[in-house]
C-alpha positions in Angstrom: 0.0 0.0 0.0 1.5 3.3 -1.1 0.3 7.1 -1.1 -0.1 8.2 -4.3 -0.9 12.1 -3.6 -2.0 14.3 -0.6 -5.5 15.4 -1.4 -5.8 19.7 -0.2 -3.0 22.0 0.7 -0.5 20.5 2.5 0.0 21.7 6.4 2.4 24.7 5.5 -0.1 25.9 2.9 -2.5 26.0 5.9 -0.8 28.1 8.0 1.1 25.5 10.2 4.8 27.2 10.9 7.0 23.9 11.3 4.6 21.8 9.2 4.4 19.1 11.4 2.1 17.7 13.5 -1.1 18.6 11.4 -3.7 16.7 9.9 -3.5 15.9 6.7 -5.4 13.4 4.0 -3.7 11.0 1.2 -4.9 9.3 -1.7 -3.8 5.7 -1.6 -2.6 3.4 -4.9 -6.0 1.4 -3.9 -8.1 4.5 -3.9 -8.5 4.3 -0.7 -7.8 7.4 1.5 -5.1 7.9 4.9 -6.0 10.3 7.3 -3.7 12.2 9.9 -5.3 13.4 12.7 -6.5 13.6 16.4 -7.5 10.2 17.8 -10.1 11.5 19.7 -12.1 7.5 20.2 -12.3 7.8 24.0 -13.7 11.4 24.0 -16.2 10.0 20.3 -16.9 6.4 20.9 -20.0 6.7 23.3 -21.4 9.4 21.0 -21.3 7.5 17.8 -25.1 7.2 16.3 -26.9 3.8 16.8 -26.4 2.8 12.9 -22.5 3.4 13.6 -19.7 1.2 14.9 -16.0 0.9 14.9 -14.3 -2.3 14.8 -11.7 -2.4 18.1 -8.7 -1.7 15.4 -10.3 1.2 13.8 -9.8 4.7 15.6 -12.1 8.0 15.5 -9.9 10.6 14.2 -10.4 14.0 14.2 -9.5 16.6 11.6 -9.8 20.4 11.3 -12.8 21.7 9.1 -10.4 23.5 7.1 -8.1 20.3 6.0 -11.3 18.8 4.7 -12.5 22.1 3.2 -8.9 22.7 1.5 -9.2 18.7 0.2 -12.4 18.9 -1.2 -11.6 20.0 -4.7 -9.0 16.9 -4.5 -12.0 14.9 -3.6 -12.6 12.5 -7.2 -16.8 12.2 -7.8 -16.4 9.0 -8.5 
């Protein structure tokens, strides 16, 4: 498994002075995408909607609005 591209403007673009440390989103060969952010299960996991799980290996990760904004035009329709 292998990034292909980041998807939005990286962390400097958005303002982050070391550029590290900052949520970011990737494009994966499979299509698939990898998200850096904020594990933030403890704090999400008894909030989660009835219709919603996570598997104990998968994580609630947070990222800022912006980062998801700033991918969106990355974002393939299909």
């Amino acid at each position: 498994m292998n990034i292909v591209r980041r998807i939005g403007a990286s962390p400097v673009e958005r303002g982050s002075v070391g550029g590290q440390a900052c949520p970011d989103i990737f494009e994966l060969q499979d299509g698939s995408f990898a998200v850096i952010g904020t594990d933030k299960t403890e704090l999400l996991d008894g909030s989660l909607p009835a219709d919603a799980s996570r598997a104990d290996y998968e994580k609630i990760v947070v990222i800022t609005r912006e980062t998801l904004l700033r991918a969106k035009k990355d974002i393939p329709d299909v």
